[in-house]
Kinemage of the C-alpha trace (Angstrom):
@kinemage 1
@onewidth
@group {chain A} dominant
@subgroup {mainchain}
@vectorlist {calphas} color= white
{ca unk a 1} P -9.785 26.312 -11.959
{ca unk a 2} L -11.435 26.337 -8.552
{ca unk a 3} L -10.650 23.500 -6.247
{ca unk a 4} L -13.400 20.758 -5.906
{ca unk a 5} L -15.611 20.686 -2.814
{ca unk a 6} L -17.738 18.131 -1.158
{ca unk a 7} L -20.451 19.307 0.761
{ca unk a 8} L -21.223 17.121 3.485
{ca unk a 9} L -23.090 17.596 7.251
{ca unk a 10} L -21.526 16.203 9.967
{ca unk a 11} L -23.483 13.011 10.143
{ca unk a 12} L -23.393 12.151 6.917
{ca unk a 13} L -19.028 12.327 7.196
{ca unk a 14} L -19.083 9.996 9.974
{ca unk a 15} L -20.821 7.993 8.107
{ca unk a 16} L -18.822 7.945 4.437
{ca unk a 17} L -15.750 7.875 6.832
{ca unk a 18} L -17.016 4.485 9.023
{ca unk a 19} L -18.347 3.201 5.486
{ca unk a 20} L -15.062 3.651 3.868
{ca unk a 21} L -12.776 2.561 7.033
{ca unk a 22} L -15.311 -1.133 7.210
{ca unk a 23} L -14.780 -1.646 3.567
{ca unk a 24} L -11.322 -1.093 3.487
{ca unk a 25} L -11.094 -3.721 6.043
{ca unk a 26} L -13.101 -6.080 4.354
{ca unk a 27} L -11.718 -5.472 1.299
{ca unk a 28} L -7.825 -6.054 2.428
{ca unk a 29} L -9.157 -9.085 4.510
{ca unk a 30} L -10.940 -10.768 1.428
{ca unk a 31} L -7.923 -9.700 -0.828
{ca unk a 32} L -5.057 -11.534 1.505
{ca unk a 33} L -7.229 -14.913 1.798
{ca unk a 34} L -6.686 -15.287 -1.989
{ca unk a 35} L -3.418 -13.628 -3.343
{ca unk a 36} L -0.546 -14.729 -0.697
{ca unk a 37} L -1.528 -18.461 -2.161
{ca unk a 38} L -2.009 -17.717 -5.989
{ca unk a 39} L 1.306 -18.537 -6.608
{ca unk a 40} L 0.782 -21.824 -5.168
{ca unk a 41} L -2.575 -22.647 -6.909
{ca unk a 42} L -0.768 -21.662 -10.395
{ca unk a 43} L 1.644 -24.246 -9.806
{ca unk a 44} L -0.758 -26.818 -8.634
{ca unk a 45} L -3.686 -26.369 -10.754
{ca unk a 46} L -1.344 -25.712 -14.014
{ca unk a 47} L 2.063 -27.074 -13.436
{ca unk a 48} L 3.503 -23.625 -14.216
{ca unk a 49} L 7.821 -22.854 -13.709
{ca unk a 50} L 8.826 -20.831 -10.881
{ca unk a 51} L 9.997 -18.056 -13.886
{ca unk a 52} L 6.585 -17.810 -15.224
{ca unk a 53} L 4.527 -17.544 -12.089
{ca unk a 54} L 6.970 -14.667 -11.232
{ca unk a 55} L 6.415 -13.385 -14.425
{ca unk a 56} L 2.702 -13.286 -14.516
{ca unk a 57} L 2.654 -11.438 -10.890
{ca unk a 58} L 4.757 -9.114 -12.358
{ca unk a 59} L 2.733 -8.365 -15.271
{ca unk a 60} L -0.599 -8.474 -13.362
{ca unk a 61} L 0.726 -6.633 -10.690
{ca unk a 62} L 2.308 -3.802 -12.993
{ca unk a 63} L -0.878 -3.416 -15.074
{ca unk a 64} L -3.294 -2.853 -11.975
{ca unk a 65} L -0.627 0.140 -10.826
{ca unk a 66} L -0.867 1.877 -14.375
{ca unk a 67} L -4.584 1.413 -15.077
{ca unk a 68} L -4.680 2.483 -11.271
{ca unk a 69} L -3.367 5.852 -11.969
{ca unk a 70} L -6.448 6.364 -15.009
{ca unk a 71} L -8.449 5.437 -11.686
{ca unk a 72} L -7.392 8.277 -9.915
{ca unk a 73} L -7.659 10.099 -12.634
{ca unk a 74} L -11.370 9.622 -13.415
{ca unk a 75} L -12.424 9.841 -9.660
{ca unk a 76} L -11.256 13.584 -9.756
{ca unk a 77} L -13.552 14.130 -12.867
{ca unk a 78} L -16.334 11.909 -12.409
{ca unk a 79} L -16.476 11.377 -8.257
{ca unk a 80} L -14.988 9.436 -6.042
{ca unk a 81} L -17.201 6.980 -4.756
{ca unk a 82} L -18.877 6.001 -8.438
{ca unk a 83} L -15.587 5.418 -9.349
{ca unk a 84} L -14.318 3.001 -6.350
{ca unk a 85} L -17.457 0.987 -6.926
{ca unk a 86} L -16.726 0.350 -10.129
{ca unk a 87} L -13.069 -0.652 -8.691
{ca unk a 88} L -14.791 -2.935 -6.381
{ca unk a 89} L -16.930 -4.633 -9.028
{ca unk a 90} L -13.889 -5.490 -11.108
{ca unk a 91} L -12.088 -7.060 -8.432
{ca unk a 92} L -15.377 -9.212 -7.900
{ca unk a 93} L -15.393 -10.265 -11.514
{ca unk a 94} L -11.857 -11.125 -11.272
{ca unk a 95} L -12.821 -13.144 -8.461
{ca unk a 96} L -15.322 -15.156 -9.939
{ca unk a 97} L -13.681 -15.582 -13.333
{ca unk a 98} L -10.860 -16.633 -10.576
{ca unk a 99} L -13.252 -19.318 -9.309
{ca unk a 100} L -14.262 -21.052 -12.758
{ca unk a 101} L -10.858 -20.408 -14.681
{ca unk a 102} L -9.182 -23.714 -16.325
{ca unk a 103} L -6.174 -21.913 -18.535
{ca unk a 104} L -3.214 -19.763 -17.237
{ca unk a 105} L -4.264 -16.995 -19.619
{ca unk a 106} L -7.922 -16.757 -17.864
{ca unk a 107} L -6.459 -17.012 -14.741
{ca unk a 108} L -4.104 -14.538 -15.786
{ca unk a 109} L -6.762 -12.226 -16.852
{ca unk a 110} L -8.381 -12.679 -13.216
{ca unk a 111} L -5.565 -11.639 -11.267
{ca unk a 112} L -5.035 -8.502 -13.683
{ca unk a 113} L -8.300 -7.632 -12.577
{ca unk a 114} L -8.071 -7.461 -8.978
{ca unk a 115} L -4.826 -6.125 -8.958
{ca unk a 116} L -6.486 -3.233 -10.556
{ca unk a 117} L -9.307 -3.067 -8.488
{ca unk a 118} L -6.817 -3.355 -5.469
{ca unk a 119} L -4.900 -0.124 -6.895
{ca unk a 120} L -7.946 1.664 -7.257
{ca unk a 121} L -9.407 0.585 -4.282
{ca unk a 122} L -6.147 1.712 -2.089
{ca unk a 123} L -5.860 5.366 -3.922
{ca unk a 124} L -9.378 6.000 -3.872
{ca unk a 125} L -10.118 5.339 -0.157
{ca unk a 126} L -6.977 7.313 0.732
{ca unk a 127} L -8.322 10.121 -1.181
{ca unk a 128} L -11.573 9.973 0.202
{ca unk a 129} L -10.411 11.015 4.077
{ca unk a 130} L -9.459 14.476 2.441
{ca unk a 131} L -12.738 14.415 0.804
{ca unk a 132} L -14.843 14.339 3.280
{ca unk a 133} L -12.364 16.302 6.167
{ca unk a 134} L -10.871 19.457 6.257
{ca unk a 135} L -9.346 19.660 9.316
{ca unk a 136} L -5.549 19.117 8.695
{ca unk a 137} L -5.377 17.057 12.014
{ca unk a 138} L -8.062 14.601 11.493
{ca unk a 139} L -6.900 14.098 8.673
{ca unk a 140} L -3.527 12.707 9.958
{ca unk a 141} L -5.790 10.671 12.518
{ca unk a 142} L -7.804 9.377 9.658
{ca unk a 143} L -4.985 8.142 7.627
{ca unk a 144} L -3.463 5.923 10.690
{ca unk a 145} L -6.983 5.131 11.710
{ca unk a 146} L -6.656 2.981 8.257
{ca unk a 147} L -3.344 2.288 8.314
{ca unk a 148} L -4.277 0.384 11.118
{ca unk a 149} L -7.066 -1.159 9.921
{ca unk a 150} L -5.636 -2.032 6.878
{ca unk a 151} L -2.676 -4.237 8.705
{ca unk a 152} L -5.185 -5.966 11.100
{ca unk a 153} L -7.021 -6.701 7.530
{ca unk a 154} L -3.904 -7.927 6.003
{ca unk a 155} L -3.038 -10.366 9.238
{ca unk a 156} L -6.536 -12.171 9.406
{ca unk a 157} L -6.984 -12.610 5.821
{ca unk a 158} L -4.151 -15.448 5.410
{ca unk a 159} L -5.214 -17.062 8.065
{ca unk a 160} L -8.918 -17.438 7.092
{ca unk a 161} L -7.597 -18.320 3.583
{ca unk a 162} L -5.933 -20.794 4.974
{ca unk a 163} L -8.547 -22.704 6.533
{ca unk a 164} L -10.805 -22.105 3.355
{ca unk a 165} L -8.085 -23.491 0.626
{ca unk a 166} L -7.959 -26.627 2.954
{ca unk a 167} L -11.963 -27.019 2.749
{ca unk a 168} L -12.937 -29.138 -0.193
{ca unk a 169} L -16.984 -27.718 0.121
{ca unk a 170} L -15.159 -23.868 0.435
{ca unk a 171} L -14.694 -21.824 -2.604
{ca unk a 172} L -12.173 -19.319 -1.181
{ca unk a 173} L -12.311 -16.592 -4.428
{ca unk a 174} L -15.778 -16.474 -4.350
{ca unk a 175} L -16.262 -15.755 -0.617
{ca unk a 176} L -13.819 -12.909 -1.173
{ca unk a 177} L -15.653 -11.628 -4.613
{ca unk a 178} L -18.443 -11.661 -1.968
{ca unk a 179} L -16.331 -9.564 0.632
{ca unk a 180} L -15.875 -7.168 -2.017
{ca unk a 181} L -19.549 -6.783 -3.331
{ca unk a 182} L -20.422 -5.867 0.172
{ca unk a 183} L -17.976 -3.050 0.183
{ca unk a 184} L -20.266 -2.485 -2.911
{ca unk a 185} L -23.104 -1.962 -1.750
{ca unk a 186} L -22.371 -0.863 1.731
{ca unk a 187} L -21.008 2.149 -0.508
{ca unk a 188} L -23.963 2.526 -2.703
{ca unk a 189} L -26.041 2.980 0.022
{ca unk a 190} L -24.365 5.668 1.814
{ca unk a 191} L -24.541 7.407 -1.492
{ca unk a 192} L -28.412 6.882 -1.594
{ca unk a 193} L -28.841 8.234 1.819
{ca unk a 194} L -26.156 11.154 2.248
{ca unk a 195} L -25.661 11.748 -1.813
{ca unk a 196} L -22.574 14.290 -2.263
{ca unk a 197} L -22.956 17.556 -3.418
{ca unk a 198} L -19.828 18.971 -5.870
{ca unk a 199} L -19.755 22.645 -6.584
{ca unk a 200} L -19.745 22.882 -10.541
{ca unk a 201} L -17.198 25.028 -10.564
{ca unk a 202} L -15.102 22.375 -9.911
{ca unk a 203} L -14.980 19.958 -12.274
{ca unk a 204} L -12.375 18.960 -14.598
{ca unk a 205} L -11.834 19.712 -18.068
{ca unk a 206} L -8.121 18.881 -18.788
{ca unk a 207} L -6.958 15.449 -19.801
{ca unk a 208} L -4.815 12.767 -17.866
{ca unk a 209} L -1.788 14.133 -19.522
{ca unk a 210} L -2.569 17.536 -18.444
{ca unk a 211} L -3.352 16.082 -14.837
{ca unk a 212} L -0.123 14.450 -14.836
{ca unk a 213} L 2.068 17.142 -15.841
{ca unk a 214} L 0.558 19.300 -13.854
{ca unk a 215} L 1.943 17.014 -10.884
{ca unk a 216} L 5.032 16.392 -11.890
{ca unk a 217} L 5.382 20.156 -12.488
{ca unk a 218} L 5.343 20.337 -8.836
{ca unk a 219} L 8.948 20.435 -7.082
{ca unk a 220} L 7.532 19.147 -3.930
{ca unk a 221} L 5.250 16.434 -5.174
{ca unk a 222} L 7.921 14.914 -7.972
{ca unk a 223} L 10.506 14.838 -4.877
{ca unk a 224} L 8.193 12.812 -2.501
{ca unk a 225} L 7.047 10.351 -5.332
{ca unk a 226} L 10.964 10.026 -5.956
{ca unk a 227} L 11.287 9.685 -2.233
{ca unk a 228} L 8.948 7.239 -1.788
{ca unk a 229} L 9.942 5.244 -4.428
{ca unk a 230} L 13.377 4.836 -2.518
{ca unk a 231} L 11.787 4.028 0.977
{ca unk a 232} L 9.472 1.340 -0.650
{ca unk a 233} L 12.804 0.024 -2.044
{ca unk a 234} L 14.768 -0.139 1.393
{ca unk a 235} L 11.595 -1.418 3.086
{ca unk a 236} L 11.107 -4.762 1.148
{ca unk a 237} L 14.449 -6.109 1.407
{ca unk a 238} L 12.951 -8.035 4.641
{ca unk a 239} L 10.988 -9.859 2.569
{ca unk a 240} L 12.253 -11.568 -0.824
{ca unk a 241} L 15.930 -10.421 -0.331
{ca unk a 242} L 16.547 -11.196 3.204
{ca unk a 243} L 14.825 -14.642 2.698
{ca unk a 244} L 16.563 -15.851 -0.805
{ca unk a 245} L 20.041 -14.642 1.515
{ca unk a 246} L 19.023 -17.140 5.039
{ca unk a 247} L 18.038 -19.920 1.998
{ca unk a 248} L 21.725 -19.605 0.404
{ca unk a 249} L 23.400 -19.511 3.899
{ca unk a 250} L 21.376 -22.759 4.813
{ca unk a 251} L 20.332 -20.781 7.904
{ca unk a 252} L 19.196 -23.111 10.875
{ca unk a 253} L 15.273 -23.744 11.569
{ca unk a 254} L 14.868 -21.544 8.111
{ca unk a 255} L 10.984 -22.175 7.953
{ca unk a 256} L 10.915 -21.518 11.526
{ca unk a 257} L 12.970 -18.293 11.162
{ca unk a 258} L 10.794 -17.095 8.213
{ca unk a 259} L 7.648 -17.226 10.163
{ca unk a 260} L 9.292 -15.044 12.976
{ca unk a 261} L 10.412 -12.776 10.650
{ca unk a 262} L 6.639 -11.668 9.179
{ca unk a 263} L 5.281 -12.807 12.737
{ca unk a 264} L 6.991 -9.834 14.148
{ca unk a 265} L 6.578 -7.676 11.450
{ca unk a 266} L 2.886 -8.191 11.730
{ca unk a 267} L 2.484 -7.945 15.436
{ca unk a 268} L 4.890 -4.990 15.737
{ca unk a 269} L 2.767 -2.970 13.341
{ca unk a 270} L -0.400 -3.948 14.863
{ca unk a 271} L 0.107 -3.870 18.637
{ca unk a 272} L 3.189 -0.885 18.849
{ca unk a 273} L 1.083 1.924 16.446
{ca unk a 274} L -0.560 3.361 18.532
{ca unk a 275} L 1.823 3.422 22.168
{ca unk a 276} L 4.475 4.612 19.452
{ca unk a 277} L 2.262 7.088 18.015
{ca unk a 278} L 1.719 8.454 21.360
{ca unk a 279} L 5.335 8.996 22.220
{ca unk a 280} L 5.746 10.964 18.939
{ca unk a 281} L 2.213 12.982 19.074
{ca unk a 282} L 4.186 16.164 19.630
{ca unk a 283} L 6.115 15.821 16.173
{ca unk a 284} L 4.996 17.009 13.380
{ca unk a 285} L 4.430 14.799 10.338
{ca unk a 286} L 8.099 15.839 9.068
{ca unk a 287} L 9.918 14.750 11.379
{ca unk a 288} L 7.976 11.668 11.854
{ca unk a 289} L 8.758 10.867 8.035
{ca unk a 290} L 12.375 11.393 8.782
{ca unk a 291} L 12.831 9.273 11.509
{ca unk a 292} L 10.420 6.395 10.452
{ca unk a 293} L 13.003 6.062 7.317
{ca unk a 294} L 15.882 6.157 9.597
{ca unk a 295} L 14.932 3.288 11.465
{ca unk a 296} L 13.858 1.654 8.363
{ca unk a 297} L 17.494 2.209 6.952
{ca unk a 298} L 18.545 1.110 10.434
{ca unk a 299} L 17.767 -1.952 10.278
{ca unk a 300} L 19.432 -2.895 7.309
{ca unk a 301} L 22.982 -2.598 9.038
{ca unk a 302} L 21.077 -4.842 11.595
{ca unk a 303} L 20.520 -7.312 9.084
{ca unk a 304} L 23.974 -7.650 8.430
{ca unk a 305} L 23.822 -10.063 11.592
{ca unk a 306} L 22.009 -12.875 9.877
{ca unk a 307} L 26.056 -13.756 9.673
{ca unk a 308} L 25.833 -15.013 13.396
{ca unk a 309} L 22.997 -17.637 12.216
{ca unk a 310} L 21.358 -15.782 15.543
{ca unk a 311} L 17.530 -15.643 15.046
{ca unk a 312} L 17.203 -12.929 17.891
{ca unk a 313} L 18.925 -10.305 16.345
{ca unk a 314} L 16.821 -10.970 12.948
{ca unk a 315} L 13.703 -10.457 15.228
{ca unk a 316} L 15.502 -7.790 16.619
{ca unk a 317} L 16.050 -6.038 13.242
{ca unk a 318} L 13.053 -7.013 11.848
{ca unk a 319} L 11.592 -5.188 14.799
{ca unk a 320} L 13.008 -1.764 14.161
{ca unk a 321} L 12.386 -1.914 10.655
{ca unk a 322} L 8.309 -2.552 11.207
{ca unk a 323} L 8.714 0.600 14.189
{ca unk a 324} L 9.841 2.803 10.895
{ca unk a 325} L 7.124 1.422 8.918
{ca unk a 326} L 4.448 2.147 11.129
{ca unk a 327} L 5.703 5.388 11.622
{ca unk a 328} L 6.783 6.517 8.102
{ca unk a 329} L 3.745 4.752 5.660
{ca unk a 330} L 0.624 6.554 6.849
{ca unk a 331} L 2.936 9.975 7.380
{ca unk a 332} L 3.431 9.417 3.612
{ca unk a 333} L -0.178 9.346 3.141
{ca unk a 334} L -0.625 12.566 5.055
{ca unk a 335} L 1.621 13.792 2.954
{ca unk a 336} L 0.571 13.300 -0.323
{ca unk a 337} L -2.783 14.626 0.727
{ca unk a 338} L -0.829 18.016 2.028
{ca unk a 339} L 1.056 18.151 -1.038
{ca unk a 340} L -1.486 17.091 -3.926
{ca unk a 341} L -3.989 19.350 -5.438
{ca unk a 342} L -7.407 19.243 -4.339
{ca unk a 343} L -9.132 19.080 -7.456
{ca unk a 344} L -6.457 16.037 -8.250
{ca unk a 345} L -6.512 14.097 -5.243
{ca unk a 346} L -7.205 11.032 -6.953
{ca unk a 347} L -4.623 11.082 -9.319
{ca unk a 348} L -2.445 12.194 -6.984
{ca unk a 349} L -2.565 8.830 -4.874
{ca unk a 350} L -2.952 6.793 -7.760
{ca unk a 351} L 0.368 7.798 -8.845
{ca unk a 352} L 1.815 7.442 -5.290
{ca unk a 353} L 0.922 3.716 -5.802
{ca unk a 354} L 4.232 3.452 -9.157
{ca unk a 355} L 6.639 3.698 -5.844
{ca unk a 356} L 5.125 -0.174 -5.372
{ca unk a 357} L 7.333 -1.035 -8.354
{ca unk a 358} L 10.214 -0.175 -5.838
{ca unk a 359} L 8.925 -3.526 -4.136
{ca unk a 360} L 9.524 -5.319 -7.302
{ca unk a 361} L 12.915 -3.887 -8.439
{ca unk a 362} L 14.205 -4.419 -4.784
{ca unk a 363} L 14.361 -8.302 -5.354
{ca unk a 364} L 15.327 -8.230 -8.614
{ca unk a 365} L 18.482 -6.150 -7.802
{ca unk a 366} L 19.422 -7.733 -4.295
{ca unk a 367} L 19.122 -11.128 -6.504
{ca unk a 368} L 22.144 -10.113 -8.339
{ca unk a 369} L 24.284 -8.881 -5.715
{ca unk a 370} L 23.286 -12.147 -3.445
{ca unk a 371} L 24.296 -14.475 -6.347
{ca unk a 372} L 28.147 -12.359 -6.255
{ca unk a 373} L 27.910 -13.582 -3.163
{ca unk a 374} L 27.469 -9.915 -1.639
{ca unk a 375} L 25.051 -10.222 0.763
{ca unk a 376} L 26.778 -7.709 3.572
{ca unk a 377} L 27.478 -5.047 1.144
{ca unk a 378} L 23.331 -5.559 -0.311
{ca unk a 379} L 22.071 -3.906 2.886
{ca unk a 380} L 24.647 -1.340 3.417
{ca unk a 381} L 23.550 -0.175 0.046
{ca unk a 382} L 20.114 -0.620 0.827
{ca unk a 383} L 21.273 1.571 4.180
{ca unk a 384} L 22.599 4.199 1.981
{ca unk a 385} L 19.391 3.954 0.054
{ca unk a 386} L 17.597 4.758 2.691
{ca unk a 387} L 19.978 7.837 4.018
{ca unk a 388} L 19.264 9.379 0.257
{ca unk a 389} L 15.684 9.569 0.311
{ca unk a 390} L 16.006 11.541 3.804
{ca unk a 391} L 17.585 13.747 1.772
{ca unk a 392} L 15.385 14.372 -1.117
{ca unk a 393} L 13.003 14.066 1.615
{ca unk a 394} L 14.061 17.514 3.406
{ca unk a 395} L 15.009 18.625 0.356
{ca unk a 396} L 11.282 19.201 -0.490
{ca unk a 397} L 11.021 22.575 1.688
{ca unk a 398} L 13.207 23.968 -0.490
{ca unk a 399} L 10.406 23.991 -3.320
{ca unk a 400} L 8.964 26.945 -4.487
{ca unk a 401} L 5.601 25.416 -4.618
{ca unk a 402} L 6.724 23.946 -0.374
{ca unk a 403} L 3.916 24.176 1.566
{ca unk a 404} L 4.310 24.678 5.606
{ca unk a 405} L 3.688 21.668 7.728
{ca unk a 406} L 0.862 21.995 10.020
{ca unk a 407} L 0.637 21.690 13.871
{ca unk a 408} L 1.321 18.220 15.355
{ca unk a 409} L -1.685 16.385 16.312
{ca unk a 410} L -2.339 16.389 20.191
């Protein structure tokens, strides 16, 4: 089967690009003003135990990653963009129905919804940089263009939800199903005015099953989605882990500790990318992935420290963690593009988004070994963790289907 190609002019990929970057943006903005607080309005609005709320994010969450991957799946046989703005228009029904639910299952429902439109939405606009560029090295500028974008996104979006939860004349889920439908139509007008040309040869005719195994069939790919997987993992335990260990310790000024903890994270990714970026622009996106995970494995022998009750050297950790996630996430993108078939792109990311799961096994294991009272000897696993998927990392040039890393970027 020949690979599928997208015939664009120069103008009209600036334009798909800056379409796809804005919505992105808008799309992670309008999603954080509503789901950081869901939890809260579940136990508000309907009384609902700590073990069920968990439970339905769980479930919601889970379900928008599978139905994610038929996503991905679709957009390499129908098209991408048709296929994200149908993404987009299910996360703004999920919104409304959001807006006007008064039952747990509805609201259930709702969040299902736009956890799959999320999925979709992140796969699909990931997919769409290799789309619409061949150049190897914009590429890898593309995909930390919206890494960036995505983490300035995910930092204003609390913050405006915040002030739109405490409005009583503000509906905050249906300004964000808004958000979302003008991602919408933003898109379907870019595809009215530069439409996108596929060469026939290129469609699909295999199944998702086929798609899939021929994937995993790949050495290389199977070993980065295990990789991944591992990483993602590691890379939460800042989050529910580290905070469920401060709460048992009865850490000093815990709310106040908390807030430096994703204050940092969030300002390290945002302000640091690009000076640390710099520094590494003559490595090539190997050895970028290598060392991002080291410091991200780093830092859980750092947080070892929260022993000393000493909230600088939790900042301090919490610091070189977000350095290797800034580093190591959009290098993962570049590589899943490198690796991943053309004519499965789609799929390819979509799939990439089951190493999320990582994020919710990570809490459920650390929750064990916190409550044996093993909170040291959680992050020196989580270290080792983090030391094995280097390895299955570099094991991936030993592949027979390994495929030679291309020039830095300058």
């Amino acid at each position: 089967m020949t690979n599928k190609e997208i015939d664009v002019s120069r103008n009209s990929q600036g334009v798909v690009i800056g379409t796809m970057l804005t919505g992105t943006f808008l799309s992670r903005m309008g999603y954080f003003m509503t789901w950081p607080y869901l939890s809260v309005v579940l136990y508000q609005q309907f009384n609902l135990s700590a073990v069920l709320i968990g439970t339905i994010f769980f479930i919601t969450s889970s379900i928008g990653v599978l139905i994610g991957v038929f996503a991905g799946y679709w957009s390499d046989k129908l098209g991408r963009e048709h296929t994200l703005i149908a993404s987009l228009l299910l996360s703004v029904a999920g919104f409304v129905m959001m807006a006007y639910s008064n039952h747990p299952p509805e609201f259930a429902i709702a969040m299902a919804c736009i956890a799959t439109g999320r999925a979709s939405t992140e796969s699909l606009s990931k997919s769409m940089i290799g789309d619409h560029i061949r150049d190897v090295s914009k590429r890898e500028r593309f995909q930390y263009i919206r890494y960036y974008i995505v983490n300035i996104g995910t930092a204003l979006g609390p913050l405006i939800g915040t002030y739109a939860l405490s409005s009583p004349t503000v509906n905050v889920f249906i300004i964000s199903g808004l958000i979302y439908l003008i991602y919408a139509v933003m898109l379907a007008g870019i595809m009215v005015r530069y439409p996108v040309v596929k060469n026939t040869g290129g469609q699909i005719n295999h199944g998702i099953l086929s798609s899939l195994q021929i994937l995993f069939s790949q050495q290389s790919f199977s070993r980065l989605l295990f990789c991944y997987f591992l990483v993602m993992f590691t890379y939460v335990s800042f989050d529910s882990p580290l905070v469920q260990l401060l709460t048992r310790q009865h850490f000093p000024d815990l709310t106040l500790t908390i807030s430096a903890i994703f204050m940092t994270n969030a300002i390290t990714v945002i302000i640091f990318q690009y000076p640390v970026l710099f520094f590494l622009r003559r490595w090539n996106t190997r050895r970028k992935v290598i060392f991002g995970i080291f410091l991200i494995s780093l830092a859980q022998i750092l947080f070892i420290t929260v022993r000393f009750e000493s909230l600088t050297l939790i900042v301090i950790a919490t610091f070189v963690l977000s350095v290797g996630e800034l580093i190591t996430m959009p290098a993962f993108s570049v590589e899943v593009d490198r690796l991943a078939p053309d004519h499965l792109r789609g799929t390819s990311f979509a799939l990439i988004n089951l190493t999320s799961l990582g994020t919710s096994l990570c809490p459920l294991f650390c929750g064990f070994l916190i409550n044996a009272g093993l909170g040291p000897e959680m992050f020196i696993f989580l270290f080792l963790t983090g030391l094995i998927s280097i390895l299955i990392y570099r094991s991936i040039e030993e592949s027979p289907d390994y495929r030679a890393f291309p020039p830095p970027v300058r």
